[in-house]
Chimera marker file (.cmm) of the C-alpha trace (Angstrom):
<marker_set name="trace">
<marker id="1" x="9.892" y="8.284" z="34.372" r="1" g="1" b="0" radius="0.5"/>
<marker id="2" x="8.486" y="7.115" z="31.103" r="1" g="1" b="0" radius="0.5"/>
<marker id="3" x="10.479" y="5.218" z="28.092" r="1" g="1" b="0" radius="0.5"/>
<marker id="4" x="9.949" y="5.139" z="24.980" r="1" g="1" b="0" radius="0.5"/>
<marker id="5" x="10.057" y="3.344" z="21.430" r="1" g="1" b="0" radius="0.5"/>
<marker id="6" x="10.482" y="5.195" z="18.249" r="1" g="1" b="0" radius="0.5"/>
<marker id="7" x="10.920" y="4.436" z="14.543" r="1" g="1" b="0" radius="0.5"/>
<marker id="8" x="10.803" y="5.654" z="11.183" r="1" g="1" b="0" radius="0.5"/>
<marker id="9" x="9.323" y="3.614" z="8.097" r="1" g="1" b="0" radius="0.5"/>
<marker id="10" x="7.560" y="4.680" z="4.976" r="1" g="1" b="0" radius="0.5"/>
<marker id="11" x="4.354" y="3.390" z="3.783" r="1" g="1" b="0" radius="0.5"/>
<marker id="12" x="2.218" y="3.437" z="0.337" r="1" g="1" b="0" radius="0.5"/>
<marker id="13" x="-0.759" y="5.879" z="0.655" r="1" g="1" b="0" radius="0.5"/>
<marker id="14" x="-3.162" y="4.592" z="-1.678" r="1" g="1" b="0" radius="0.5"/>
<marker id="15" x="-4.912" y="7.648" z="-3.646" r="1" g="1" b="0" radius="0.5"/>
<marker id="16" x="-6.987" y="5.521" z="-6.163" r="1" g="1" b="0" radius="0.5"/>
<marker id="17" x="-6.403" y="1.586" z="-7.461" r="1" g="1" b="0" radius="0.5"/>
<marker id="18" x="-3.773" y="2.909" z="-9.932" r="1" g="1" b="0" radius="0.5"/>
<marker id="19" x="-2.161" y="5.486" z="-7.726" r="1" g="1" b="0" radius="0.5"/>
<marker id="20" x="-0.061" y="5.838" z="-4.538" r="1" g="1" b="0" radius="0.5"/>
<marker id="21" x="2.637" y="7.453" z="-3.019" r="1" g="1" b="0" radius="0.5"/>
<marker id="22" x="5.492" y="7.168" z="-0.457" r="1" g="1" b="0" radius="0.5"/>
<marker id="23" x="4.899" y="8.695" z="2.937" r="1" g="1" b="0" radius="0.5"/>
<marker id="24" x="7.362" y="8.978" z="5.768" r="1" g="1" b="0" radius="0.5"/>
<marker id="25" x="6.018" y="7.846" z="9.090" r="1" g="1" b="0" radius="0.5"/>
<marker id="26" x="6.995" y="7.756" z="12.528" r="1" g="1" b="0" radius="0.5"/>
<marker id="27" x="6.211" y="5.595" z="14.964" r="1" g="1" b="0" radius="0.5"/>
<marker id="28" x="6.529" y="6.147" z="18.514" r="1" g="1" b="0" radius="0.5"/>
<marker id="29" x="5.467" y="3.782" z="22.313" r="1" g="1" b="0" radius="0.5"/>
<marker id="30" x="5.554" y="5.532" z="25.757" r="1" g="1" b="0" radius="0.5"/>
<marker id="31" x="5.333" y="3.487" z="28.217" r="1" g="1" b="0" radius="0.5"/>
<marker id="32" x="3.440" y="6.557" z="30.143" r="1" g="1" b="0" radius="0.5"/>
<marker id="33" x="0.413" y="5.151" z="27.607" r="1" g="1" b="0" radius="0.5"/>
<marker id="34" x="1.618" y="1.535" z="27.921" r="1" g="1" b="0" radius="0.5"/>
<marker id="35" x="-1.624" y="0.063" z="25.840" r="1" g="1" b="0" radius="0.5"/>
<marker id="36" x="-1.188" y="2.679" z="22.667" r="1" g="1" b="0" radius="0.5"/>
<marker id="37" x="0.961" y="3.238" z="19.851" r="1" g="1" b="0" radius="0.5"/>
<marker id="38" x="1.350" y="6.544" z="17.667" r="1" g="1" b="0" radius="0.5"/>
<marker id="39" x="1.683" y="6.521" z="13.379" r="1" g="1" b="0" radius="0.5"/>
<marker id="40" x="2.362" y="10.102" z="12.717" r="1" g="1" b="0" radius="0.5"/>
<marker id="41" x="2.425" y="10.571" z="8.864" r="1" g="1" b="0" radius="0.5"/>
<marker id="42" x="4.221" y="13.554" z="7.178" r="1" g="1" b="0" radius="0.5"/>
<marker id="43" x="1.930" y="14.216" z="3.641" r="1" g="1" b="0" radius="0.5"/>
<marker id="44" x="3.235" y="16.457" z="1.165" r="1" g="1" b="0" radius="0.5"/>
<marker id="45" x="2.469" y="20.165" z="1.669" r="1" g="1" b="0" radius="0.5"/>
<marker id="46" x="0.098" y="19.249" z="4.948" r="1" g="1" b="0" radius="0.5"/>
<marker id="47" x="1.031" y="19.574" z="8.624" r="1" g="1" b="0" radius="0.5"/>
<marker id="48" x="1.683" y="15.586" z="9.750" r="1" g="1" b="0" radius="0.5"/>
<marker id="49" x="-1.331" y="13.877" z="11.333" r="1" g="1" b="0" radius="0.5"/>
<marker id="50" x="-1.376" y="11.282" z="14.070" r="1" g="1" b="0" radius="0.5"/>
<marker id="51" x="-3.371" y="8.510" z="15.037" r="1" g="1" b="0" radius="0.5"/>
<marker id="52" x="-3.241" y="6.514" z="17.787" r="1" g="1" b="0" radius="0.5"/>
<marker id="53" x="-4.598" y="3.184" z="18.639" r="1" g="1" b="0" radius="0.5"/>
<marker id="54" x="-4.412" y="-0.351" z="20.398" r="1" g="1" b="0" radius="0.5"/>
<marker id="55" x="-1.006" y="-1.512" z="20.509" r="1" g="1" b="0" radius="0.5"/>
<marker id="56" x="-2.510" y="-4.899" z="20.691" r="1" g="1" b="0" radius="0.5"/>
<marker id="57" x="-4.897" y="-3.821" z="17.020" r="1" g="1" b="0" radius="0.5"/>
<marker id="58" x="-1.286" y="-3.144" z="15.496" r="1" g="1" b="0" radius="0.5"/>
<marker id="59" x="0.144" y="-6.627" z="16.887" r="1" g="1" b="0" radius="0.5"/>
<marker id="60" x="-2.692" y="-8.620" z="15.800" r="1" g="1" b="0" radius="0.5"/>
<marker id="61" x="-3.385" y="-7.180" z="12.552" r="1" g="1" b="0" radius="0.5"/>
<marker id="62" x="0.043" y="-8.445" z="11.302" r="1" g="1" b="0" radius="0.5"/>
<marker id="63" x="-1.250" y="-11.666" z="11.587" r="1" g="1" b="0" radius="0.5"/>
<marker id="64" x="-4.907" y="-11.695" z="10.559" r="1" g="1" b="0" radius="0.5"/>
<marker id="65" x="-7.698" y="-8.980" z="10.164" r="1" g="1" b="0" radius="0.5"/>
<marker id="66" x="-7.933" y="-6.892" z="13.462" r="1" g="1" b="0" radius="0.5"/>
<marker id="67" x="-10.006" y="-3.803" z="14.306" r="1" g="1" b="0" radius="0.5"/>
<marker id="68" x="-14.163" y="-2.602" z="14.422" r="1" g="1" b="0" radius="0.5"/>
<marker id="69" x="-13.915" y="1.271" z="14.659" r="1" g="1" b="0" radius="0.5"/>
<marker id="70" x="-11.925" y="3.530" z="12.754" r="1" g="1" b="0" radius="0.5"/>
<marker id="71" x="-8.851" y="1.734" z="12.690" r="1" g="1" b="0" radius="0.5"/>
<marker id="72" x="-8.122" y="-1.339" z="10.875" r="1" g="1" b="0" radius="0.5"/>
<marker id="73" x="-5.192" y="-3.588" z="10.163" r="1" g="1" b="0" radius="0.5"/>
<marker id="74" x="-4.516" y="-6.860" z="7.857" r="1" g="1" b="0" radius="0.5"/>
<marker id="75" x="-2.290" y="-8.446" z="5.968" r="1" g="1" b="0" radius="0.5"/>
<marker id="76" x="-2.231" y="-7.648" z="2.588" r="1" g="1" b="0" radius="0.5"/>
<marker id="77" x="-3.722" y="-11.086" z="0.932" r="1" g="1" b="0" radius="0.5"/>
<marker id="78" x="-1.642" y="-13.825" z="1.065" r="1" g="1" b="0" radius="0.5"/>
<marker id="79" x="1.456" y="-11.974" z="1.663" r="1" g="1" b="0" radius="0.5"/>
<marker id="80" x="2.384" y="-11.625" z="5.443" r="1" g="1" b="0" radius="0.5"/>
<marker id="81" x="5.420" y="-9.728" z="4.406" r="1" g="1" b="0" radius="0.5"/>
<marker id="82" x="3.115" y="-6.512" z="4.050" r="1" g="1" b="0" radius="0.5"/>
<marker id="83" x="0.716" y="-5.099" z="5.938" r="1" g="1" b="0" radius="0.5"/>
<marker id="84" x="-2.505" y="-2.879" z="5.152" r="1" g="1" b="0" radius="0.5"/>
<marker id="85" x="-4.028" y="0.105" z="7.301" r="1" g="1" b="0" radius="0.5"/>
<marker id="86" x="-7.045" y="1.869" z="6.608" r="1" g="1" b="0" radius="0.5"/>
<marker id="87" x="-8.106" y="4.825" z="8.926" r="1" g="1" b="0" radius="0.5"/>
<marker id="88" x="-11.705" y="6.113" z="8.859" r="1" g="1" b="0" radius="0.5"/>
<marker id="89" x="-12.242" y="9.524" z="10.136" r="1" g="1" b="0" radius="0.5"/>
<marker id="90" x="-15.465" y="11.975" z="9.110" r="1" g="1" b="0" radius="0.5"/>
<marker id="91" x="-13.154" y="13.518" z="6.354" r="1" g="1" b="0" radius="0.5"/>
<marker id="92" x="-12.784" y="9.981" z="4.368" r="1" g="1" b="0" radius="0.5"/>
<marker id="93" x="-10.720" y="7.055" z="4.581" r="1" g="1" b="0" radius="0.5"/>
<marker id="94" x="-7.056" y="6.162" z="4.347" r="1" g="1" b="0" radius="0.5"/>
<marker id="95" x="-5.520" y="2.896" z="2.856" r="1" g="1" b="0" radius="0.5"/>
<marker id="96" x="-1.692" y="2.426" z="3.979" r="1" g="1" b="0" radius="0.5"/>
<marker id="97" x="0.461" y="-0.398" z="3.326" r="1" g="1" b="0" radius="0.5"/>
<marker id="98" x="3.722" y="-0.987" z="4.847" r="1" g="1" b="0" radius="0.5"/>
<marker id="99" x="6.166" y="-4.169" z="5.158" r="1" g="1" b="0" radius="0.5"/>
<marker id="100" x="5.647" y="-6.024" z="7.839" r="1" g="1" b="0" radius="0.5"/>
<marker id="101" x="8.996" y="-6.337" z="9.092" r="1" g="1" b="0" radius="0.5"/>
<marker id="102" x="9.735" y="-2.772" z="10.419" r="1" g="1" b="0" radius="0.5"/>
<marker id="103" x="6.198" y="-2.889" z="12.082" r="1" g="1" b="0" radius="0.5"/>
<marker id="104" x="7.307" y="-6.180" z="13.662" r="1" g="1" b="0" radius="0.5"/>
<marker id="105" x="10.743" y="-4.749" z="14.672" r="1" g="1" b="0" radius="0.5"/>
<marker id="106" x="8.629" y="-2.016" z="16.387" r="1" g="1" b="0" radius="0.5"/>
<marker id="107" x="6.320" y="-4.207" z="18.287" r="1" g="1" b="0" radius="0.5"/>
<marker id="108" x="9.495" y="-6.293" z="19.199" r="1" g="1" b="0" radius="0.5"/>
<marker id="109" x="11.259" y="-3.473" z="20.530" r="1" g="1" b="0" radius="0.5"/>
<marker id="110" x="7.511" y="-2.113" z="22.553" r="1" g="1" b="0" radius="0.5"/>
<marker id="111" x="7.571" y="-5.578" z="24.137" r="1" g="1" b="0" radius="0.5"/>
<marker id="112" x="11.123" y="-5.603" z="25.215" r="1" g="1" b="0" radius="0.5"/>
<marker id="113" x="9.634" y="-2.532" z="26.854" r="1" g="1" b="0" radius="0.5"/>
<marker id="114" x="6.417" y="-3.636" z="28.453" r="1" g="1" b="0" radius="0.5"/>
<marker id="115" x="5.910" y="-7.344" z="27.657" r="1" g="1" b="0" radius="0.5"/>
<marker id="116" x="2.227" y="-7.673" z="25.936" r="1" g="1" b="0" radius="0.5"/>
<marker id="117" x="-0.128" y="-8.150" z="28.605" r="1" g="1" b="0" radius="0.5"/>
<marker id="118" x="2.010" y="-6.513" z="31.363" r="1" g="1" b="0" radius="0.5"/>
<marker id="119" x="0.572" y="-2.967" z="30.470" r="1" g="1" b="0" radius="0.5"/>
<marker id="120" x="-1.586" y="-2.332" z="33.271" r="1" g="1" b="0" radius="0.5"/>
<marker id="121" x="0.939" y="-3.812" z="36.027" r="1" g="1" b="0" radius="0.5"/>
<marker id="122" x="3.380" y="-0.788" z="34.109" r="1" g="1" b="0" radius="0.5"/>
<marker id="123" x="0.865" y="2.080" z="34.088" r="1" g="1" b="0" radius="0.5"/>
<marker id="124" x="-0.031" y="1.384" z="37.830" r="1" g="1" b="0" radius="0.5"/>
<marker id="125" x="3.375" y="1.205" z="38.416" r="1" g="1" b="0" radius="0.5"/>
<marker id="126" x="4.400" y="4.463" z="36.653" r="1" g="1" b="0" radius="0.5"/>
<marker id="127" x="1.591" y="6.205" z="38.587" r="1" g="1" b="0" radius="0.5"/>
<marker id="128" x="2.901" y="4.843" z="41.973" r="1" g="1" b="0" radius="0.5"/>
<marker id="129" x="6.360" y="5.860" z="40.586" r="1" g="1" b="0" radius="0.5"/>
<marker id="130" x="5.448" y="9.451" z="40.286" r="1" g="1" b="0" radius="0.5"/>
<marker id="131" x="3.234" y="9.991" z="43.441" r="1" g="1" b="0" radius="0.5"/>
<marker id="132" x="6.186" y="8.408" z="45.557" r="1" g="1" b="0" radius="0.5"/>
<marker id="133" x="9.034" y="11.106" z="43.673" r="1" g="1" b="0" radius="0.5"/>
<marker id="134" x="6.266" y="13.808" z="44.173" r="1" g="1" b="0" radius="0.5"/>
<marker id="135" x="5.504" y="13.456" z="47.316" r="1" g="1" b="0" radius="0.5"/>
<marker id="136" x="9.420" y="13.272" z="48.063" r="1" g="1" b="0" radius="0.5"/>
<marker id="137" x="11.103" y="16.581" z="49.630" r="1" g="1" b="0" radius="0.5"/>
<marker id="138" x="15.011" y="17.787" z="49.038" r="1" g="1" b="0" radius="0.5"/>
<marker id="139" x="15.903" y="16.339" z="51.736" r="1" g="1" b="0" radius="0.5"/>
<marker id="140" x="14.995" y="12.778" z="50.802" r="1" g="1" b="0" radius="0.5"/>
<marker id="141" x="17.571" y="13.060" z="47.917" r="1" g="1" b="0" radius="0.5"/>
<marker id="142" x="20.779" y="13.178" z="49.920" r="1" g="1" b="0" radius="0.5"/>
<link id1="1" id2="2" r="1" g="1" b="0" radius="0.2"/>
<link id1="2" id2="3" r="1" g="1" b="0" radius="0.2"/>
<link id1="3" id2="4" r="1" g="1" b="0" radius="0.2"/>
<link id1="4" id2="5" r="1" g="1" b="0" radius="0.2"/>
<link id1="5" id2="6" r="1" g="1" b="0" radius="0.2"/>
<link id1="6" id2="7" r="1" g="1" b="0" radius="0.2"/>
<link id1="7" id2="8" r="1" g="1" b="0" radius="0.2"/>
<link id1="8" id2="9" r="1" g="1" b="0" radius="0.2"/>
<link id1="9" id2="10" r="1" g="1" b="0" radius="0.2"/>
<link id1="10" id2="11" r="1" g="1" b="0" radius="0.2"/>
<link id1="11" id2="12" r="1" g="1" b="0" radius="0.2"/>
<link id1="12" id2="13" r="1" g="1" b="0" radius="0.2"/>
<link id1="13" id2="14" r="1" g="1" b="0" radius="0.2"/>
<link id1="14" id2="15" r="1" g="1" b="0" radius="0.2"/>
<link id1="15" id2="16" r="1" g="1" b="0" radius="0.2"/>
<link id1="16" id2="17" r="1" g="1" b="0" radius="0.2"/>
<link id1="17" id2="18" r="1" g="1" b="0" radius="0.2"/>
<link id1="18" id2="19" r="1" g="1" b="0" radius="0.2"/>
<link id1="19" id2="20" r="1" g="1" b="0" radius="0.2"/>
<link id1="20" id2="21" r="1" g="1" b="0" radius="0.2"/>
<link id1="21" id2="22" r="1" g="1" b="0" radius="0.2"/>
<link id1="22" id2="23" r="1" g="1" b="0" radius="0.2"/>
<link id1="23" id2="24" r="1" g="1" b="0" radius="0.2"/>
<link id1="24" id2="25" r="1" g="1" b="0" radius="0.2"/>
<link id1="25" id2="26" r="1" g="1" b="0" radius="0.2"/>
<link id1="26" id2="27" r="1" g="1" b="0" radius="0.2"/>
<link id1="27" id2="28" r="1" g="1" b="0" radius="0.2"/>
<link id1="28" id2="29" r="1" g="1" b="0" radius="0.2"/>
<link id1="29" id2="30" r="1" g="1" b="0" radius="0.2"/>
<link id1="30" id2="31" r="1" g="1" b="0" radius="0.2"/>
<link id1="31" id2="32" r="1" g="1" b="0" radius="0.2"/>
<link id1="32" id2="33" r="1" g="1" b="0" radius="0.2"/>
<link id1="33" id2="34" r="1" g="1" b="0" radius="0.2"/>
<link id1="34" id2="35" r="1" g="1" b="0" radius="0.2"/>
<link id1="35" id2="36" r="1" g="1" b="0" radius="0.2"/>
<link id1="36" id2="37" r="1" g="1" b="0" radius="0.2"/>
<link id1="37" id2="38" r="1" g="1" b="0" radius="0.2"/>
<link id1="38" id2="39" r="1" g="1" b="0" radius="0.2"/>
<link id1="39" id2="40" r="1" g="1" b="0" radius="0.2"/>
<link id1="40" id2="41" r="1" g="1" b="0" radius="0.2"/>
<link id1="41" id2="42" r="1" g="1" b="0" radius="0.2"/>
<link id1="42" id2="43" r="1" g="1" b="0" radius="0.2"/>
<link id1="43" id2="44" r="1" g="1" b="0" radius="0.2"/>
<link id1="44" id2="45" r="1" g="1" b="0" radius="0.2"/>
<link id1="45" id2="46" r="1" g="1" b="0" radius="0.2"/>
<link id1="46" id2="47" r="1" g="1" b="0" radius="0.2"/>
<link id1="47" id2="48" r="1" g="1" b="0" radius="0.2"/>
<link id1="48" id2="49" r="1" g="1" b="0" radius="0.2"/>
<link id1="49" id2="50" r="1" g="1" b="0" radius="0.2"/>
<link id1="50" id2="51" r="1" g="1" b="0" radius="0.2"/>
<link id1="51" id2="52" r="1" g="1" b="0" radius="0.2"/>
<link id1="52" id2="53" r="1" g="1" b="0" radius="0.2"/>
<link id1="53" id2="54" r="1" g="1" b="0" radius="0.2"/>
<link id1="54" id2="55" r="1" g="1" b="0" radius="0.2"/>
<link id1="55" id2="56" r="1" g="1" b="0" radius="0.2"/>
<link id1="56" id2="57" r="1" g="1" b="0" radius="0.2"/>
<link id1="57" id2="58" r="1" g="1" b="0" radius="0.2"/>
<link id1="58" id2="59" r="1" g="1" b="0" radius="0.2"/>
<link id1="59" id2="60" r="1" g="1" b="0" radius="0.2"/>
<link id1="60" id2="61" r="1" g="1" b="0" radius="0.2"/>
<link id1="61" id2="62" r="1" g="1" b="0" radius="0.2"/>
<link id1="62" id2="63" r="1" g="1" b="0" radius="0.2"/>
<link id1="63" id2="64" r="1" g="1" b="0" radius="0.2"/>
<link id1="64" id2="65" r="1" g="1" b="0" radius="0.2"/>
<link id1="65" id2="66" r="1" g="1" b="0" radius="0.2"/>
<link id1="66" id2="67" r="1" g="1" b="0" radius="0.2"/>
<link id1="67" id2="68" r="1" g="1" b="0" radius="0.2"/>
<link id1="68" id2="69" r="1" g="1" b="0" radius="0.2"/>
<link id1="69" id2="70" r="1" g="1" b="0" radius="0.2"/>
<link id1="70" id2="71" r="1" g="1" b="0" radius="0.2"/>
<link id1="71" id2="72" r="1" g="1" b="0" radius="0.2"/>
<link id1="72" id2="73" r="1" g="1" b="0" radius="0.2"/>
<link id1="73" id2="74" r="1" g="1" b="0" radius="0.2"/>
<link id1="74" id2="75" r="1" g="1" b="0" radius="0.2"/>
<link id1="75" id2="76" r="1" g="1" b="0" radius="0.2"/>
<link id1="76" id2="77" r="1" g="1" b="0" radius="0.2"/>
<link id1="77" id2="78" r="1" g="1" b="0" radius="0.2"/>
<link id1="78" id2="79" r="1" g="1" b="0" radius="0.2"/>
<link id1="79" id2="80" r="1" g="1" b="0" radius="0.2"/>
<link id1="80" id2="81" r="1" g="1" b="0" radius="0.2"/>
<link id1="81" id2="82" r="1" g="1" b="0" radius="0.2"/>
<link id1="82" id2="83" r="1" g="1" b="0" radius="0.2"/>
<link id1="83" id2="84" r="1" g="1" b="0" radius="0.2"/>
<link id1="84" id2="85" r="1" g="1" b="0" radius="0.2"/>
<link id1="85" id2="86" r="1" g="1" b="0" radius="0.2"/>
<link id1="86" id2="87" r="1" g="1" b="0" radius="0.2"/>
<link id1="87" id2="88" r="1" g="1" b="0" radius="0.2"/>
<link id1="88" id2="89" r="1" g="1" b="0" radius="0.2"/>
<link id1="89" id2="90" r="1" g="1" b="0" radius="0.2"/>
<link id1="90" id2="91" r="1" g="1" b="0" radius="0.2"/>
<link id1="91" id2="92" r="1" g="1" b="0" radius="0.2"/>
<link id1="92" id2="93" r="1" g="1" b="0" radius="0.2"/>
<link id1="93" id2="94" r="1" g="1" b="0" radius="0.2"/>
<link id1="94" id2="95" r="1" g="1" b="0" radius="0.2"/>
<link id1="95" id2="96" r="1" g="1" b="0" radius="0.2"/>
<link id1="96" id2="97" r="1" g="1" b="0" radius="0.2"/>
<link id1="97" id2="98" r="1" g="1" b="0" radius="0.2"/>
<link id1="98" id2="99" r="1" g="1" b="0" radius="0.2"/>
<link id1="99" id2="100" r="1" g="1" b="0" radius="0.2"/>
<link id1="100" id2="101" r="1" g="1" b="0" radius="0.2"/>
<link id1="101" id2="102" r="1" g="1" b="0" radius="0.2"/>
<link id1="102" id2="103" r="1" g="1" b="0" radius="0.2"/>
<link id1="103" id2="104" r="1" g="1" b="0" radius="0.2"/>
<link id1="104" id2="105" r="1" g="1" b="0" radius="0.2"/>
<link id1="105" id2="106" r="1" g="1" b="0" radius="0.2"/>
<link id1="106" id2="107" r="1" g="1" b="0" radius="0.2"/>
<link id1="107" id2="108" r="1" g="1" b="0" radius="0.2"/>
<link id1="108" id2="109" r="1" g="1" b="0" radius="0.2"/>
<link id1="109" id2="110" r="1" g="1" b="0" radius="0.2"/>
<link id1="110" id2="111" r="1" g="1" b="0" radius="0.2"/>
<link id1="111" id2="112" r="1" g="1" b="0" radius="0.2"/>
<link id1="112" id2="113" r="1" g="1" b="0" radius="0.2"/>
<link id1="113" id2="114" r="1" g="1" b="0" radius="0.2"/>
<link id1="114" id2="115" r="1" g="1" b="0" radius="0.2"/>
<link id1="115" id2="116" r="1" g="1" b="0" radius="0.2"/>
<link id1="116" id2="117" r="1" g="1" b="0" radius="0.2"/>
<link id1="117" id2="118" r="1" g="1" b="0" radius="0.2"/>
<link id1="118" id2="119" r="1" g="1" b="0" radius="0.2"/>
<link id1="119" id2="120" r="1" g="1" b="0" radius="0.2"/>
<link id1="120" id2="121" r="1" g="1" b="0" radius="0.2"/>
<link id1="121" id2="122" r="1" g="1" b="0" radius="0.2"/>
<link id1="122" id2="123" r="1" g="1" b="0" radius="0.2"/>
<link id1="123" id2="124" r="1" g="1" b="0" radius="0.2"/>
<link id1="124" id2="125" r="1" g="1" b="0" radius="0.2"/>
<link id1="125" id2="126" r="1" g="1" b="0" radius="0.2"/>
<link id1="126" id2="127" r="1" g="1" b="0" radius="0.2"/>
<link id1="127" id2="128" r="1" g="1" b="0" radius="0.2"/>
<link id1="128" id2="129" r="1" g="1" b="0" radius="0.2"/>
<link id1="129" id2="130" r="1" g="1" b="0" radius="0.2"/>
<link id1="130" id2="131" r="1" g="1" b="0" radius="0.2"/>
<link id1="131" id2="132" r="1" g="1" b="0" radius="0.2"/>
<link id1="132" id2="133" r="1" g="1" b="0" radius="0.2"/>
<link id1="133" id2="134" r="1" g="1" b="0" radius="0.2"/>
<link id1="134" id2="135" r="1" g="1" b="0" radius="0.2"/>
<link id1="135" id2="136" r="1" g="1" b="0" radius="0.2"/>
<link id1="136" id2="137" r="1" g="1" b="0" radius="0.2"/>
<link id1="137" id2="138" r="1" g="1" b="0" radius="0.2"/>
<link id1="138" id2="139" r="1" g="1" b="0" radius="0.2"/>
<link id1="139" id2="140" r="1" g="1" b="0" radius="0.2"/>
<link id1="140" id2="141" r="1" g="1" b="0" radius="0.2"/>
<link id1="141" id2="142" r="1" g="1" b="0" radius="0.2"/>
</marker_set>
């Protein structure tokens, strides 16, 4: 039986120094995928897009520069109150920002979940969980 975490927030999509616009995105934890996190964005007039990465890149990056592949996450300069993403993929790049505090609220709510650092005691759990209800006939439910 998996849990999960969701939440809505908007971010800034930055289209050019000058230019950027609001975009609703959801964020969602299952605890079936304990180490991962999912930012679906919904862009004007295109089907949403999702992306998912390291819980623990999303965690970190609200407090310093985190990430080496196609997802990275810092604080926006000297303000820990927002947070900026960028997202590389073969089409181009993304820059996001978002305030910090409804990522944080997130995370908080993830942890009350599955505790950072307790994911792979929950997926092996989960796994065990599901063999054991499988494996269980009609008659072991009475």
């Amino acid at each position: 039986m998996h849990s999960t975490v969701r939440a809505r927030t908007t971010m800034h999509l930055a289209v050019s120094n000058e230019l950027s616009f609001r975009t609703a995105v959801d964020l969602d934890y299952d605890t079936g995928d304990p180490f991962a996190v999912r930012f679906t964005f919904h862009l004007p007039g295109d089907e949403p897009v999702t992306w998912v990465f390291a819980r623990d890149l999303l965690a970190a990056g609200t407090r310093g520069p985190a990430g080496e592949g196609d997802v990275h996450v810092h604080p926006l300069g000297d303000d820990p109150a927002e947070v900026c993403l960028v997202l590389r993929s073969p089409g181009g790049d993304a820059l996001l920002r978002a305030a910090a505090p409804p990522l944080l609220a997130f995370l908080a709510r993830t942890d009350r979940l599955v505790p950072f650092g307790q994911e792979r005691f929950t997926a092996d759990l989960d796994r065990k969980l599901a063999a054991i209800l499988s494996t269980a006939g009609p008659e072991s439910a009475s």
